[in-house]
N, C-alpha and C positions, 0 to 999 in steps of 0.2 A: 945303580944296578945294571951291569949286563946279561943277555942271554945267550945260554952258549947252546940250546938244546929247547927246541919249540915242537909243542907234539897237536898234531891238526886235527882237531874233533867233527872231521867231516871226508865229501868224499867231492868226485868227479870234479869241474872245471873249478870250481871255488877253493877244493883243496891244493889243486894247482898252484891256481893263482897265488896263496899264499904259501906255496913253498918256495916259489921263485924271488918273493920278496926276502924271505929270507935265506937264500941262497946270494944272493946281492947285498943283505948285508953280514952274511961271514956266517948265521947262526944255522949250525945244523937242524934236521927234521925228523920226525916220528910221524910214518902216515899209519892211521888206526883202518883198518880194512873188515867187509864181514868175507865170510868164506868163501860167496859168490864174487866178490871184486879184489879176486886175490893180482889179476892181471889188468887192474886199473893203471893208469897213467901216472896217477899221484904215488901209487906206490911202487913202480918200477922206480919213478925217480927219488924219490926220497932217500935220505942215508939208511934209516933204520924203518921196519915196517911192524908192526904187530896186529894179530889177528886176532879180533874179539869177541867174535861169535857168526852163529848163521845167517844166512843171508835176509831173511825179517827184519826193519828197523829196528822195528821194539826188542831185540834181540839182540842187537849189536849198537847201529850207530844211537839206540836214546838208553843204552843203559847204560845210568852213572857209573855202578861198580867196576864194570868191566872195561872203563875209559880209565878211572884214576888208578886202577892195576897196572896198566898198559902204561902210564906216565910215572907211574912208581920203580916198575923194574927197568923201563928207561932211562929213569934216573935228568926226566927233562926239568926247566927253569919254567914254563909257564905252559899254558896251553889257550891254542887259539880254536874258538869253537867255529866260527866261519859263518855260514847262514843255514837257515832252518834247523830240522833237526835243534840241538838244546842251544843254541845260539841266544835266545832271550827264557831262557829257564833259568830263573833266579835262582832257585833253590842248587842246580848244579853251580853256577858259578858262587857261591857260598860255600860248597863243598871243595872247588878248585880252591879255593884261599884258605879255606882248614886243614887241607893236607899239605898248605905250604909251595902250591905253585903260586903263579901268578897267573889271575884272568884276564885276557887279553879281549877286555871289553869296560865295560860303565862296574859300576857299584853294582852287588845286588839287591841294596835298596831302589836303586833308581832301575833296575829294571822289571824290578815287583810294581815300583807305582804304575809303571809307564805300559806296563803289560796286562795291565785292568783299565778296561778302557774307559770305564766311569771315575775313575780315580783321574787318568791319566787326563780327561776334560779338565776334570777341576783344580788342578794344580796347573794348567797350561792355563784357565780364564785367569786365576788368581796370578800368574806373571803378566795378566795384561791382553793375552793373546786372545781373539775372538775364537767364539765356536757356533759349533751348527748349532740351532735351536732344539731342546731334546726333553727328555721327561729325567725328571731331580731322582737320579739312582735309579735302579733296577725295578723290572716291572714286575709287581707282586702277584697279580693277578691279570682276566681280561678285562674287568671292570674299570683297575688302573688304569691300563693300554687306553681303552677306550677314551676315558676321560683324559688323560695326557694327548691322545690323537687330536682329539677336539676340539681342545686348546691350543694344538701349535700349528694343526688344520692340516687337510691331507692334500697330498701322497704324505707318507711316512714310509721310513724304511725300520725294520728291527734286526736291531745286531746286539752278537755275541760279546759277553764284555772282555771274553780272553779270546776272541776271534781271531781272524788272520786269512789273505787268500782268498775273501769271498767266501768260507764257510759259516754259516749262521746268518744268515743275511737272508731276507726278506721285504717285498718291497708291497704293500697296501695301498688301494687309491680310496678304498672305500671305508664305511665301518665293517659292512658283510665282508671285507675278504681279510679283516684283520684278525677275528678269530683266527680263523686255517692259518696264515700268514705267521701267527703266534707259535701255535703247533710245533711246524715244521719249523722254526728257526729255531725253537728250544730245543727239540729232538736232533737236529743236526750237530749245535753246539755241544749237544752230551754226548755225542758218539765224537766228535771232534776233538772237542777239549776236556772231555771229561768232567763240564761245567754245565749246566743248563740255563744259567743266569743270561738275561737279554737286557736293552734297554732300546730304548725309541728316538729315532730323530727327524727333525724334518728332510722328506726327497726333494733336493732339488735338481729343476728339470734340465738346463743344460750346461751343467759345469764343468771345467777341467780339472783335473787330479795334477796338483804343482804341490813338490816336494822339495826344500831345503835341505843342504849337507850341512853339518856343523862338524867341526872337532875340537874339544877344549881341554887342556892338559892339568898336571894338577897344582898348577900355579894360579891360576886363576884367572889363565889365557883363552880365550874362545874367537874361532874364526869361524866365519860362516864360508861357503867354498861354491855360493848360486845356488840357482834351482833347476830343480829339473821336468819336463813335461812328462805324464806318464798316462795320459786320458787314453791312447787308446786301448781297453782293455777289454777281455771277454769275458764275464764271468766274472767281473773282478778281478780277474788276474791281469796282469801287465802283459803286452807282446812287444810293443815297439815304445820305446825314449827318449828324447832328444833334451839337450842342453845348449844354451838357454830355449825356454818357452818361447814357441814365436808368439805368444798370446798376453805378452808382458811388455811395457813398454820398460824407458831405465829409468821411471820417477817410481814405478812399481816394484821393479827389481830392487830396487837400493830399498822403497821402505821395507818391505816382506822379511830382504834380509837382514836388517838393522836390528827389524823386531825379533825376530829368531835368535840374533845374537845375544842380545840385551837379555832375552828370557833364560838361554842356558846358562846365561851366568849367571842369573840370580840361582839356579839350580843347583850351582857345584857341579855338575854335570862331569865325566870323564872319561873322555874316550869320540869315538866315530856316533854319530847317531843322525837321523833322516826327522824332523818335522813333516810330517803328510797333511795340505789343504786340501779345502773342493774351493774353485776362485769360479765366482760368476757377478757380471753384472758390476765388475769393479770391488768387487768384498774378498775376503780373504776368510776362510772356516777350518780352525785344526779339525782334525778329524782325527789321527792320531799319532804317532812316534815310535818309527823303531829303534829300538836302542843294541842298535850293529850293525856291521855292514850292508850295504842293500844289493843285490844283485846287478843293476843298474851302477855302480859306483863307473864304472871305467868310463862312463862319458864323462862325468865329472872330471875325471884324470887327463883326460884326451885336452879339455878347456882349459884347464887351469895349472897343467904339470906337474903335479903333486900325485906322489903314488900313496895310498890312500892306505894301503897294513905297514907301511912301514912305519908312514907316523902313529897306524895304532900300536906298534909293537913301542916305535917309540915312548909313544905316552905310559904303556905299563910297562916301559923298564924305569919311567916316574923322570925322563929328561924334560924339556921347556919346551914348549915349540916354537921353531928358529923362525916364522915370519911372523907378521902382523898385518892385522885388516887390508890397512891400504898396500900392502905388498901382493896382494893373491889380484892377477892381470885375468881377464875372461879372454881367453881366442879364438876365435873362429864358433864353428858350430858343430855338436857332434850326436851320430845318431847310435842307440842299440839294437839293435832286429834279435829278440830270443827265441833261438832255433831250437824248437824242442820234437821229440821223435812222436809225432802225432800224426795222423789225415789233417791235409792242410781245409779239409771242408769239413768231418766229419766232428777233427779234432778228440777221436779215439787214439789211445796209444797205442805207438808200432813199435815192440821189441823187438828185438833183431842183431843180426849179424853184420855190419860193416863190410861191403865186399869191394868199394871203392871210396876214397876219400881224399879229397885236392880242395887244401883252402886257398881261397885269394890271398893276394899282396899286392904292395904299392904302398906309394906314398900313401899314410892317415887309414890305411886298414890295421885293424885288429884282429885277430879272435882268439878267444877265450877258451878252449875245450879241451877236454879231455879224452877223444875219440884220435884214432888210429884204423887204418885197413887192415881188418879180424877181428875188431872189437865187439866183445857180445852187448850191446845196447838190453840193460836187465828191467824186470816188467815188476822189479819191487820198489823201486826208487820215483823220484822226480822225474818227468818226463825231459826236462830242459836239459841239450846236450853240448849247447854250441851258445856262445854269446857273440854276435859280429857288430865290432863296432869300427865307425868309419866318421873322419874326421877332416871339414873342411876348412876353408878360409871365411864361407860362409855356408848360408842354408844351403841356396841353391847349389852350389860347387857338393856341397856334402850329400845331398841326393842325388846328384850326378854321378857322383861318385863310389855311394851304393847300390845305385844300379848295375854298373859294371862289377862292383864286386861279389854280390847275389847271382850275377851271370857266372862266376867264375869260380863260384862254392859247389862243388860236387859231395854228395852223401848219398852212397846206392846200398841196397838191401834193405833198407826201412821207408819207411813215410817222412816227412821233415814238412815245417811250416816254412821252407822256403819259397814254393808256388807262391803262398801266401803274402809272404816279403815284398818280394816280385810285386803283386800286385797294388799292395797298397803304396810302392815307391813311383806305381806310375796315377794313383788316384787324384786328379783334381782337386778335391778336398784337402788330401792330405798335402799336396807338393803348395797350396794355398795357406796352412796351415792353419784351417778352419777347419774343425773336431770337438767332438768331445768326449765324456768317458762314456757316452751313448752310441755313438758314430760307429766302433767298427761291427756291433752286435747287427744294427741296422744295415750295414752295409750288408754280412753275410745271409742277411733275411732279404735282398734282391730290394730294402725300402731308402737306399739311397739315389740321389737323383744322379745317373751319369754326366750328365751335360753341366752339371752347377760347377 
């Protein structure tokens, strides 16, 4: 099978991203826009654009109907949903393959397991793979909570079982704050996900957030492609990436990815998908699995040469994948910084106008974005505007490296978390690579030690 005609179910640097892939390999585009992003990036360049509603998500980029219209009178070969937005919505990518596209992602079985995240424990221990210690299915009551707390001893944290992003999430040291703790994590996953369902797991206290790339075609080839570090985060959200973990030696590295391997292919697995651990203390704990691209992928890219939607378009046009295990080389080291339009203290969003914009270059800079000088930066969307990624011979050369190129990013008319960049690229801790998915919350609360 080939595709002569890819239509991108998303918007701003991601939908770029994946139009340029397939602009490199021959296949024309269909960028799907709401009203408000009629003078997006992705859709100046795209062949064909069509407009699917008002500028609301839920109006435009998550309604199925008005995406497989837009792919129907385009008359495309598959469609790539990209991240967020219905990216791991089983029930659309099952709709994609009933009207006769191709989804340019996993099964929607495998992304129904993988997207309940009590499901997704138990089909990852039963490949072998260790997890956080947790309570057997969802919590029925507080009484449950309780007595599951008790038994696997606290802190506990509760999370959403269709969670994502930090929302649903709650973190208890006591029995008295796991009541409230309950509360509010169920009530955010119902406004979130439209689910209330929670489950419990043990907090542990200082772990890093190390994540595996796999990609396995439908031959029943799987490569793993390293890990990646992604501890420092606010909120649970990711801000800054790096590949490989300085926090792994290579007796770790090879088992983590061995194991990762060996597991999606007992899965049948197909397509791009991310393993997420918490590693502390020498352990390794799934925590969960996205099944698609991750925002983060291009340091992946940066290490190991491999452009990352081409072999997923590759694999759902159903070809082999051309390397094997011992072929994929690790090089150098590479960092993400995700520039998003926020206060770099406050970390409120800054919509805005673009009134100056000058990205860096050089050898081993990237960026990712979708922005231009007059670009309206819209206050319906994701905040994240800019991905800069930057690539060395090793660590140190590679934050060397990003420091002069964060010197040399200009973004005027909004806020940007570039102060931000800045600062953590010249943090002791971090240029030490000692952190964790604790460290940069602490830092912005004035409780990290400067001199350490």
């Amino acid at each position: 099978m080939t595709f002569k005609k890819i239509l991108i179910a998303n918007r701003g640097e991601i939908a770029l991203r994946i139009h340029r892939a397939c602009q490199e390999m021959g296949i024309g585009t269909v960028a799907i826009h709401s009203t408000a992003d009629s003078e997006a990036m992705h859709v100046r360049l795209a062949n064909e654009s069509v407009c699917i509603g008002p500028a609301a998500a839920k109006d435009s980029y998550l309604k199925i109907p008005a995406i497989l219209s837009a792919a129907t009178i385009s008359a495309v070969d598959a469609i790539h949903p990209g991240v967020g937005f219905l990216s791991e919505n089983a029930e659309f990518a099952a709709m994609v393959e009933e009207h006769h596209f191709a989804f340019i992602g996993p099964t929607p079985e495998h992304i129904r397991i993988m997207g309940d995240k009590i499901t997704a424990k138990e089909t990852i221990k039963n490949l072998g793979i260790p997890v956080v210690p947790g309570s057997e299915g969802t919590l029925t009551s507080l009484k449950e909570a309780l007595k599951s707390a008790e038994h696997i001893g606290y802190p506990v944290i509760i999370k959403a079982t269709s969670g994502g992003g930090g929302k649903g999430m709650k973190v208890a040291y006591n029995s008295s704050e796991l009541e409230e703790s309950l509360r509010l994590a169920k009530s955010e996953a119902s406004v979130n996900f439209g689910n209330d369902e929670v489950y419990l797991e043990k907090y542990l206290g200082k772990p890093r957030h190390i994540e595996v790339q796999i990609i396995a075609d439908t031959f029943g080839n799987v490569l793993h492609l390293g890990e990646r570090d992604c501890s420092l985060q606010r909120r649970h959200q990711k801000v800054w990436e790096e590949a490989p973990s300085p926090a792994l030696d290579e007796t770790r590295r090879v088992q983590l990815g061995e194991m990762v391997r060996q597991a999606i292919s007992k899965m049948g697995y197909r397509g791009v998908g991310t393993l997420e651990f918490l590693y502390e203390k020498g352990k390794f704990y799934f925590i969960e699995m996205n099944t698609r691209l991750q925002v983060e992928h291009p340091i992946t890219e940066m290490i190991t040469g491999i452009d990352l939607v081409r072999e997923q378009i590759r694999v759902a046009m159903g070809k082999p994948l051309t390397l094997r295990q011992e072929d994929i080389k690790f090089l150098g080291h590479a960092i993400e910084c995700r520039i998003n339009a926020e206060h770099p203290e406050t970390f409120m969003p800054s919509p805005g106008r673009i009134t100056e914009y000058h990205t860096p270059g050089g050898l081993g800079v990237r960026v990712d974005s979708g922005l231009y000088s007059g670009y309206q930066i819209l206050p319906y969307y994701d905040s994240l505007v800019s991905k800069l990624i930057v690539h060395g011979d090793n660590r140190q050369q590679c934050i060397q490296r990003l420091r002069r190129a964060l010197d040399e990013y200009v973004i005027s008319g909004v806020e940007t978390l570039l102060p931000l960049h800045k600062r953590l690229a010249t943090e002791p801790d971090v240029i030490a690579g000692q952190y964790d998915i604790h460290w940069l919350e602490k830092m912005l609360k004035g409780e990290v030690d400067q001199a350490a």
